[in-house]
C-alpha positions in Angstrom: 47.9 -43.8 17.7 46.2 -44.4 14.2 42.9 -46.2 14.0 42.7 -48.5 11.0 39.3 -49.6 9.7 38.1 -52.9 11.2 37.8 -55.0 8.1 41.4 -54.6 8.1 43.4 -57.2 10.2 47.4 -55.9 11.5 50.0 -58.3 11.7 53.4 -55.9 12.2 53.3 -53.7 10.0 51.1 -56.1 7.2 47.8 -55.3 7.0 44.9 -57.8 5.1 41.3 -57.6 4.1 39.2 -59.8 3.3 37.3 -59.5 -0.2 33.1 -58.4 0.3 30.5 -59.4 -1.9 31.4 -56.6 -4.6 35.1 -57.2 -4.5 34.7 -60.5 -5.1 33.6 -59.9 -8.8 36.5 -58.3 -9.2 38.7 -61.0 -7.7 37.1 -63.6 -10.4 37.7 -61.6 -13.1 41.4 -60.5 -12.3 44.4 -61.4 -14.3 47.9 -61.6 -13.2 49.9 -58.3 -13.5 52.9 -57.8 -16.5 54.9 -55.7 -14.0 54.7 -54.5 -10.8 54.6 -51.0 -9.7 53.7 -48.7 -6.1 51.1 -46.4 -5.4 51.6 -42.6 -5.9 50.1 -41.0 -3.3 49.9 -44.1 -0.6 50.0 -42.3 2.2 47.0 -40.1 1.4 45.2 -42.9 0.1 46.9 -46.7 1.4 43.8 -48.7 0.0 45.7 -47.7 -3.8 48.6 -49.7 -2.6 46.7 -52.7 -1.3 47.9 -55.7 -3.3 45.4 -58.1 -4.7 45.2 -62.0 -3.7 42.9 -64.7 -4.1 40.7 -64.1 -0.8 40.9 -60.3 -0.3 43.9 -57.3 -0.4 47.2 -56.9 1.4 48.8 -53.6 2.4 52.1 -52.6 4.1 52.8 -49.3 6.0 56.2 -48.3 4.4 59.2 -46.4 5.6 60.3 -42.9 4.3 62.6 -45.4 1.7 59.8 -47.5 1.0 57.8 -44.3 0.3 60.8 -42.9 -2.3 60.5 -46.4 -4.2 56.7 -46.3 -4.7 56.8 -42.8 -6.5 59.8 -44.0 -8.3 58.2 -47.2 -9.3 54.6 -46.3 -9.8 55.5 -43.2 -12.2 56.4 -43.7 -16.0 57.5 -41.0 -18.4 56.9 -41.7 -22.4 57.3 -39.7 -25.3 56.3 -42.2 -28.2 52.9 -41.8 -27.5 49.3 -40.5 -26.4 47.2 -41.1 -24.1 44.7 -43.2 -27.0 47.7 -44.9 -28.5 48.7 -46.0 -24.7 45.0 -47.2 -24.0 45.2 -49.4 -26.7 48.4 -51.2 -25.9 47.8 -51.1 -22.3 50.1 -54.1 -19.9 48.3 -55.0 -16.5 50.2 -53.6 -14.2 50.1 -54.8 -9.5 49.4 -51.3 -8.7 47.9 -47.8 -9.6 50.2 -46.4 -11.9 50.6 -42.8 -13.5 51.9 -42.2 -17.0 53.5 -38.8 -18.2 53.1 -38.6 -22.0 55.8 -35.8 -22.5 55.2 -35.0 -25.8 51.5 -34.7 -25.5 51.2 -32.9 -22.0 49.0 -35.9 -20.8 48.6 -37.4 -17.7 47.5 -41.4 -17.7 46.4 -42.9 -14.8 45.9 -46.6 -14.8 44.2 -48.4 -12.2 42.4 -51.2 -11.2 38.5 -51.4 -11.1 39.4 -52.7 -7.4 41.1 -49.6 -6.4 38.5 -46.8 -7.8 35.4 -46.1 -9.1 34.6 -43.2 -11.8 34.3 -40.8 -8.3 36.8 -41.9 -7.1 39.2 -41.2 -10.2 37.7 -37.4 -10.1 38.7 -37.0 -6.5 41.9 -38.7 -6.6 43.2 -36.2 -9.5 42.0 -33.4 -7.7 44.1 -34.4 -5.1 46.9 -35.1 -7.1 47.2 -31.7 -8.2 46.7 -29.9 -4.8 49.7 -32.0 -3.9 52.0 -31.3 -6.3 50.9 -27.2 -5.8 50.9 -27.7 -2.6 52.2 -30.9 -0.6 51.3 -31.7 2.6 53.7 -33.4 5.5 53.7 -36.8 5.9 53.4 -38.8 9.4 54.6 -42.4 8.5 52.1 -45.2 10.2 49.1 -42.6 10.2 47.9 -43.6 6.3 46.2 -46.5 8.0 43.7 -44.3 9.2 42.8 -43.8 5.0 42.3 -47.5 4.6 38.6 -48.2 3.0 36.1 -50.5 4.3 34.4 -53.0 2.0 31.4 -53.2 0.2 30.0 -54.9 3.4 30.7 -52.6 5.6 28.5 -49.9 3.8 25.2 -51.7 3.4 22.5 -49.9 5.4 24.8 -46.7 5.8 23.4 -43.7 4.9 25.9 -40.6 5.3 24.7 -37.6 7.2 25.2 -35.4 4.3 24.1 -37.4 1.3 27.3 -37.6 -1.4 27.0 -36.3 -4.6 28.0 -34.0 -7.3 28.1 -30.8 -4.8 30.3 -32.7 -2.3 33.8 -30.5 -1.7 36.5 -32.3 -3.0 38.9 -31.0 -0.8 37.1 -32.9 2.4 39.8 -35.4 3.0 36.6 -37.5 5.0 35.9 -38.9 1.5 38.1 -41.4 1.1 39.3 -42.8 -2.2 38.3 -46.0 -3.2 35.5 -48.1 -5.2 32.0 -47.7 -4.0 29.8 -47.5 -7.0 26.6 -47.5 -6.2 23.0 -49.7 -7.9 20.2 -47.9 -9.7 17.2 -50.0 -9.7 15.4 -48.1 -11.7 13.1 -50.1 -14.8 11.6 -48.4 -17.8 10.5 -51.0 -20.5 9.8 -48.9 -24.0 7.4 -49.6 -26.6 3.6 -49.6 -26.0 3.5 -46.3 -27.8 5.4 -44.8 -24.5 7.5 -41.9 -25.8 11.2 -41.1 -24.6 9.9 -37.7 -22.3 7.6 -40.1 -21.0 10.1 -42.7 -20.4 12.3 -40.5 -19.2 9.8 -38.8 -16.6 9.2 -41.8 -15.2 13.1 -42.4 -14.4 13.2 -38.9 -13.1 10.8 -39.3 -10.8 12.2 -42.7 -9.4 15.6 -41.0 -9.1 14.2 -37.9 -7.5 13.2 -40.5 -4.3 14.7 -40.1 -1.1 17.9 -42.1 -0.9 16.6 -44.0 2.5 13.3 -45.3 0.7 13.1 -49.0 -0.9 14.1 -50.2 -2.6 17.7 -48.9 -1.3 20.5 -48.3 -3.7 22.9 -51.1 -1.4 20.0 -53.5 -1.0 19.8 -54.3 -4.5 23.8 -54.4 -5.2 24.2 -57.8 -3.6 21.9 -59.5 -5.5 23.1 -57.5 -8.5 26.6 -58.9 -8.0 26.1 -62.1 -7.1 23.9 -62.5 -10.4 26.7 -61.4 -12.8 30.0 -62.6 -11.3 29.2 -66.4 -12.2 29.0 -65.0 -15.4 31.7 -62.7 -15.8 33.8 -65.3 -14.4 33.0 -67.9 -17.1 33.9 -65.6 -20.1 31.3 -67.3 -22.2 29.2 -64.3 -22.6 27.0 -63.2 -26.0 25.1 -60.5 -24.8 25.9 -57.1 -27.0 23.5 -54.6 -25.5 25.8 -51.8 -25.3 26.4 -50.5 -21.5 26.8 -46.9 -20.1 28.3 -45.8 -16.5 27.0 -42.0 -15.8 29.8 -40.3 -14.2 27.8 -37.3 -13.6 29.7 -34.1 -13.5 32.7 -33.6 -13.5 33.5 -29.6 -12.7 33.1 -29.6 -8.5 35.4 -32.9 -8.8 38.3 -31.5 -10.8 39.0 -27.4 -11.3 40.1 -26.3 -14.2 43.2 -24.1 -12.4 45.0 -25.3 -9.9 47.9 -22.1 -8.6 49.5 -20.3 -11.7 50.9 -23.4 -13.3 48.7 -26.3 -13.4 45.7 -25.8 -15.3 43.6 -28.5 -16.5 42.9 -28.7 -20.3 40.6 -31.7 -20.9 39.6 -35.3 -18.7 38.6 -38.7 -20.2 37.5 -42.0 -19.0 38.4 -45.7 -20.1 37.7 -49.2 -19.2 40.2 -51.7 -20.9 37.7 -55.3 -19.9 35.7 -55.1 -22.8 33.5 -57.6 -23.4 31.4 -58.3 -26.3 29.5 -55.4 -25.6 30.2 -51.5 -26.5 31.6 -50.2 -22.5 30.3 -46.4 -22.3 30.5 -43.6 -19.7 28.8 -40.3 -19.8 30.0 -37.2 -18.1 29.4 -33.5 -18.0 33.0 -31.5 -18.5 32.3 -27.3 -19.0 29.3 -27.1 -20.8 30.0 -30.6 -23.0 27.8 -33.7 -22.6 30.5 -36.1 -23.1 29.7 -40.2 -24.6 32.9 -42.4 -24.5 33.0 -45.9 -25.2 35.2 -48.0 -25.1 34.6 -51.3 -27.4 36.9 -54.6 -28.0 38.4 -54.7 -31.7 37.6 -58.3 -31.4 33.7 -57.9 -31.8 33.8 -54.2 -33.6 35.1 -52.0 -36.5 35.9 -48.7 -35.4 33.2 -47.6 -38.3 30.6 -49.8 -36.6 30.8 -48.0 -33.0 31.2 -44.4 -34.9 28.0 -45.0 -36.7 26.0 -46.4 -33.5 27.3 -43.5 -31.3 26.5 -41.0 -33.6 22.9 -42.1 -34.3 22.6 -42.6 -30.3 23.9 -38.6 -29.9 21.6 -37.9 -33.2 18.4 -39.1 -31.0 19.1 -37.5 -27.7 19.6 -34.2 -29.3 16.3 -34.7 -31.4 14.7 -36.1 -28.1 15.9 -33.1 -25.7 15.0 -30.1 -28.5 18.7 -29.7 -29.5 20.5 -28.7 -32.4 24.3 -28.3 -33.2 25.9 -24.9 -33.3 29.5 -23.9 -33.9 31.4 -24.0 -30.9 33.6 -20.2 -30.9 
């Protein structure tokens, strides 16, 4: 008989979880859905169907039916537009949901920050397109097994093999969900410190080993609990842009998958913008890619161009680079 996490509570076929300290941010700062939708690939990964509520997440086990109305529900085909165009007009939508931009040969996959993190969106295509090469049986009432714990549940757990970049994405033991982790890591400039000093000095803290203090879930709660009063409030003024490192991308997501799936391009998005300029930064076949994502509110489109562009201008001055025609 399948084993569900503990967190998780069973009434019939109904299962509940109460928020942790991360989710709660989350739960303060969502807003209620346009229209509803079902998770793709539930029974792979349940915790992508879990509904969200005021206290913590709800999931049912569904029947084969139940399972034919998710995919139905939770997949949209479009033809008037692209994936940019789309992130722009985005509608909140209950569940993960995947978008197939015909025209374009895209694939848009919306989802809650409660559902994923930028990981977890790597594995989570990658095993999107193994399924659709190759699917894999389903035993209804087994998925439970997949169901995440909560932030929680992880603090003080250190995995025997330390997760990273070189993990294999086909290891179905990593299960999809959001576990970002803290870097506590300070490097104040000025003082005549130079950016390869600066940046020494963060290699060297990140280089530590991952069980010495100050530990990456140690400093998360107090992290959390710091920011969600004020996310919650939405009277915020800070404008210090932010960037997410995503690492990279290639062991996540191949660029072939069988003779008639190949992968052409990936991108990253996060639709809560605040007052400040949201970035993420991944590696993607030799590219060093900077995305940001910015709220037309607070920003012309010129003014993030011309910050981006002088931020890319000083890294390649700072690293020795110069620009070269791509062939």
């Amino acid at each position: 008989m399948a084993k569900v996490h503990p967190s998780w509570r069973r009434s019939g076929s109904h299962f509940g979880q109460p928020y942790g300290f991360q989710e709660e941010l989350y739960a303060k700062i969502a807003v209620p859905p346009g229209e509803g939708g079902l998770s793709l690939i539930g029974t792979y990964f349940p915790g992508l169907a879990a509904l969200t509520g005021p206290r913590g997440k709800t999931y049912k086990s569904p029947k084969e039916t139940e399972l034919r109305e998710w995919a139905a529900e939770t997949f949209e085909m479009r033809r008037d537009k692209n994936g940019a165009e789309l992130f722009r007009d985005l509608t909140k939508t209950a569940y993960i949901t995947l978008h197939y931009l015909s025209e374009f040969r895209e694939l848009f996959l919306q989802r809650e920050h409660h559902h994923l993190d930028g990981r977890g969106i790597m594995h989570l295509w990658d095993s999107f397109s193994r399924a659709v090469i190759e699917p894999k049986g389903v035993v209804f009432g087994d998925e439970i097994q997949q169901l995440p714990p909560r932030s929680d549940d992880l603090r003080g757990y250190i995995p025997k093999k330390p997760t990273g970049g070189g993990d294999d994405p086909e290891d179905d033991t990593y299960s999809v969900s959001n576990h970002p982790t803290a870097l506590p890591g300070v490097a104040e400039p000025g003082g005549g410190r130079t950016f390869d000093k600066l940046a020494g000095e963060l290699m060297a803290f990140y280089r530590r080993g991952i069980s010495e203090r100050p530990g990456v879930w140690g400093v998360l709660r107090p992290m959390i609990g710091e920011i969600t009063p004020l996310f919650a409030s939405g009277d915020m003024t800070n404008t210090t842009p932010a960037v997410s490192s995503l690492g990279n991308v290639d062991p996540y997501i191949r660029q072939q998958y069988g003779a008639d799936w190949e992968v052409d391009d990936v991108s990253f998005g996060d639709t809560a913008t605040r007052p400040w300029p949201e970035g993420a930064l991944w590696a993607w076949r030799d590219r060093l890619v900077l995305c940001s994502c910015y709220n037309s509110g607070f920003y012309t489109p010129r003014d993030v161009q011309a910050f981006y562009e002088k931020v890319a201008q000083t890294m390649m001055e700072r690293l020795g680079l110069r620009e070269q025609a791509r062939p």
